[in-house]
matplotlib code that plots the C-alpha trace (Angstrom):
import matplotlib.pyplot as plt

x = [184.7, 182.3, 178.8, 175.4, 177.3, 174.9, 171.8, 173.8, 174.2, 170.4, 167.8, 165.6, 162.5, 163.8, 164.9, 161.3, 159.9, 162.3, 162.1, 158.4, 158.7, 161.0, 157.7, 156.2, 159.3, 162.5, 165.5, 167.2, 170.6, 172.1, 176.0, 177.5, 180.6, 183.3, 180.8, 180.8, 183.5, 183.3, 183.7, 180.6, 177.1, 175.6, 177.9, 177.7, 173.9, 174.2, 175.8, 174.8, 171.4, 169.3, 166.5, 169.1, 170.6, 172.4, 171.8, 174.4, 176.4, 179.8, 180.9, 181.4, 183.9, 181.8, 180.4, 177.7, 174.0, 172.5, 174.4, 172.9, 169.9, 169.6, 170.8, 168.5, 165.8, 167.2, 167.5, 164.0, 162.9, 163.8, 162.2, 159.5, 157.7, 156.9, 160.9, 162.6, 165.5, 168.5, 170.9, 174.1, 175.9, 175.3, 173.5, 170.8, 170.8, 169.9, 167.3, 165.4, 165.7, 163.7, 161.4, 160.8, 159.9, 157.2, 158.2, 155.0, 158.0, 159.4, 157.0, 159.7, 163.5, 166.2, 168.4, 171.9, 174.6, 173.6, 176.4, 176.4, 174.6, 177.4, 180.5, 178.9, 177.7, 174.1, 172.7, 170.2, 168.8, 168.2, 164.2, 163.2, 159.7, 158.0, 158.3, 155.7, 156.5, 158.0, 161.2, 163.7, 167.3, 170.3, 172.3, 176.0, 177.0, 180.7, 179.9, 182.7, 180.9, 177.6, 176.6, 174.2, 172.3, 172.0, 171.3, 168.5, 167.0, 167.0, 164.8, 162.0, 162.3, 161.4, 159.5, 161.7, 162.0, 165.2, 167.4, 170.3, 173.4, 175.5, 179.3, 179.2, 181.2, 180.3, 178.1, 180.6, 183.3, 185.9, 183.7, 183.3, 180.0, 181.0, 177.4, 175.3, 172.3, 171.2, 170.3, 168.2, 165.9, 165.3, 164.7, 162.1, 160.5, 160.3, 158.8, 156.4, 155.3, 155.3, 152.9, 150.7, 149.9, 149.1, 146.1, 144.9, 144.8, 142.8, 140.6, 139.9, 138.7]
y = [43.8, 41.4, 42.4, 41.6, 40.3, 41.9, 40.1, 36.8, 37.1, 38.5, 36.4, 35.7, 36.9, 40.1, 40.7, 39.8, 42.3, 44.8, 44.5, 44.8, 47.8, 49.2, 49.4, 51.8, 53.9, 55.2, 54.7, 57.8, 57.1, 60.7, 60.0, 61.8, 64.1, 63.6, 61.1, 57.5, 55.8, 52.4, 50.1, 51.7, 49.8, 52.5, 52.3, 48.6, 48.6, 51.2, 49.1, 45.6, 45.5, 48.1, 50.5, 53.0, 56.5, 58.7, 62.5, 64.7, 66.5, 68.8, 69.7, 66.9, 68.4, 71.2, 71.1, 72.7, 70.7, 73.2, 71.8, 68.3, 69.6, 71.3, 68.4, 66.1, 68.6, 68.9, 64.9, 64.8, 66.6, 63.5, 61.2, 58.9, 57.7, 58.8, 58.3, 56.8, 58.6, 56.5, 59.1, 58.2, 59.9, 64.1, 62.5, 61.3, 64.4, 66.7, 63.7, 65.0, 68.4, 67.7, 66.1, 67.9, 70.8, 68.6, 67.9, 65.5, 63.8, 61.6, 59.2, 58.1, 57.9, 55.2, 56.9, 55.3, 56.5, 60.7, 62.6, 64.8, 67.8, 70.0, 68.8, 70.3, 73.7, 72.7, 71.8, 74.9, 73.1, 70.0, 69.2, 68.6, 67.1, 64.1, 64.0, 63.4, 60.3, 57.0, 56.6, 54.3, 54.9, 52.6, 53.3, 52.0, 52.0, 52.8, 55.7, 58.0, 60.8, 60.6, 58.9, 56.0, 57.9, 61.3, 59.1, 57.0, 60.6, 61.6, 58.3, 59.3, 62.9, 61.9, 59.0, 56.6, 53.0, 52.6, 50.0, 48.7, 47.2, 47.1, 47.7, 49.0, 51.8, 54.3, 51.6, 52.1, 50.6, 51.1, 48.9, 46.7, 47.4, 46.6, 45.1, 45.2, 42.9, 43.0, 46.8, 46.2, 43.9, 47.0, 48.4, 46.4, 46.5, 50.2, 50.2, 47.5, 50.7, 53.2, 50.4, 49.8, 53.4, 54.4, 51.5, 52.9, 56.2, 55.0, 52.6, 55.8, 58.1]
z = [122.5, 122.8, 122.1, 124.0, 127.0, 129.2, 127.7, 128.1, 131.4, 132.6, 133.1, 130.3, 131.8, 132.9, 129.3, 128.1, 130.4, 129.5, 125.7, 126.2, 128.3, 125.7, 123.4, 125.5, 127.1, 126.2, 128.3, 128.8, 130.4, 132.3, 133.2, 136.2, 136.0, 132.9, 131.3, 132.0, 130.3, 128.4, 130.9, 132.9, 133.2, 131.6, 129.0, 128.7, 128.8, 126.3, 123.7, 124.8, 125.3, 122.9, 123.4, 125.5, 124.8, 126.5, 126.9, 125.0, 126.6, 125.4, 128.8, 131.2, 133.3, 134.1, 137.8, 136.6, 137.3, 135.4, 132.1, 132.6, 133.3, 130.2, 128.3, 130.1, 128.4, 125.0, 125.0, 125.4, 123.2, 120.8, 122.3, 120.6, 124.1, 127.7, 129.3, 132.1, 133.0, 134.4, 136.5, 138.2, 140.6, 139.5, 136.9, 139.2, 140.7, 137.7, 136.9, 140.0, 139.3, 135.8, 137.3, 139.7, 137.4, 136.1, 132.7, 131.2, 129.1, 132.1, 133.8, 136.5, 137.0, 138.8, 140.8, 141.1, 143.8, 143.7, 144.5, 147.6, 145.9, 148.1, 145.9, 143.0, 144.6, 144.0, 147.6, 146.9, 143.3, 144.2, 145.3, 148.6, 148.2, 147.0, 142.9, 140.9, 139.0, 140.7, 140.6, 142.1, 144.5, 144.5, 147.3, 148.7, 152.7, 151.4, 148.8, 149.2, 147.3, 149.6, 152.9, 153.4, 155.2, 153.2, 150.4, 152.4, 153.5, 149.4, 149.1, 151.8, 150.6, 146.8, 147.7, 146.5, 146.3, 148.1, 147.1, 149.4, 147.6, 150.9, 150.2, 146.6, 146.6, 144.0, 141.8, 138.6, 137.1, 139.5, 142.5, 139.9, 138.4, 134.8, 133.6, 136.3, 135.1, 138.5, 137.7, 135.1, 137.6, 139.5, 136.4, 135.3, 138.7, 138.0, 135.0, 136.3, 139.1, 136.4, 134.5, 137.5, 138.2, 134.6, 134.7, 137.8, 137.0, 133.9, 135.7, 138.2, 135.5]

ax = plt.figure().add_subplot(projection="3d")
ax.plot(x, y, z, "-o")
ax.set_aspect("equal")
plt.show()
C-alpha cells in the first residue's frame, strides 16, 4: 500500500499546522467497537501521516466502555505531551468519560460519529455536563448507530464544536471515509482552540 497518501492529498498548510501542533500534543487515536480496520481514517492517518497512536486494546469485541476507558488511561500514561484524544463511534464515547473525570493528561478531544450510549449498556456512564477541555463533534444526518439529533444534543451538553457532514453515514470506511483529510482540518482547528485558551489562561494570570 501506498504510503503518505493522506499527506498528498491535504492541504499543505493544514499539514504545517499540524506538524507544528504535533510538537506540543500527542494524538491519541480511540477506535470504536472490534477496532478500526485498515482501510479506516484512523487507521490511514495512523500510518500515513505521523505523530498518531492508537490506544491498546485486547478486547475489541467487548461492549464493555469501561475497557476503553481503561485503555484510554493506560495509553496515557505513555505519553510525552499534554493529548488530544481522537474517539470514533464508542470510542468517542469513552473519550468523554476520561475527560470528564478530569484527567490533567488530555487538553481536549474530537468526537467522531458517538454511538448511541444505549447499544452498549452505558447510557448511565456517559457525562451529562459541559467537559472541561474543548473538544470537537462530527456528526452524520444518516448515522444508523445514533440520531442527528441525539448526537447534536451530546454537542450542547459537552460544549462542543458541532460539525455537520450531512449524509455520512457512520464516518468510516464503509460510507466511504477512507482518508478523510478533511478531518484533519477540523483537527487543526481544534488544536488551534486548545492553543488559544492556553495563552489566555496565561495572559490572565
Amino acid at each position: 500500500m501506498e504510503q503518505h497518501v493522506v499527506r498528498q492529498l491535504t492541504h499543505p498548510d493544514i499539514l504545517e499546522a499540524l506538524d507544528a501542533h504535533a510538537e506540543e500534543f500527542d494524538f491519541l487515536l480511540v477506535p470504536g467497537f472490534k477496532n478500526s480496520g485498515p482501510e479506516h481514517w484512523q487507521s490511514f492517518w495512523e500510518r500515513d501521516v505521523g505523530g498518531f497512536n492508537r490506544i491498546s486494546q485486547r478486547r475489541w469485541d467487548q461492549r464493555d466502555i469501561e475497557l476503553w476507558i481503561d485503555a484510554i488511561s493506560r495509553s496515557l500514561s505513555d505519553c510525552n505531551h499534554p493529548a488530544i484524544l481522537i474517539g470514533h463511534s464508542l470510542g468517542a464515547l469513552a473519550s468523554a468519560c476520561v475527560i470528564a473525570q478530569k484527567n490533567p493528561d488530555v487538553v481536549g478531544a474530537m468526537f467522531v460519529a458517538p454511538a448511541e450510549p444505549l447499544r452498549f449498556e452505558a447510557e448511565d456512564r456517559i457525562p451529562m455536563e459541559r467537559l472541561c477541555v474543548p473538544t470537537s463533534l462530527v456528526a452524520s444526518h444518516n448515522d444508523n448507530l445514533l440520531r442527528f439529533s441525539r448526537a447534536r444534543h451530546f454537542a450542547d451538553t459537552w460544549g462542543s464544536d458541532f460539525v455537520d457532514l450531512g449524509e455520512a453515514g457512520h464516518i468510516n470506511s464503509e460510507a466511504g471515509f477512507g482518508r478523510w483529510p478533511y478531518g484533519l482540518t477540523i483537527l487543526v482547528e481544534l488544536c488551534d482552540r486548545i492553543k488559544l485558551e492556553q495563552e489566555s489562561l496565561v495572559s490572565a494570570v
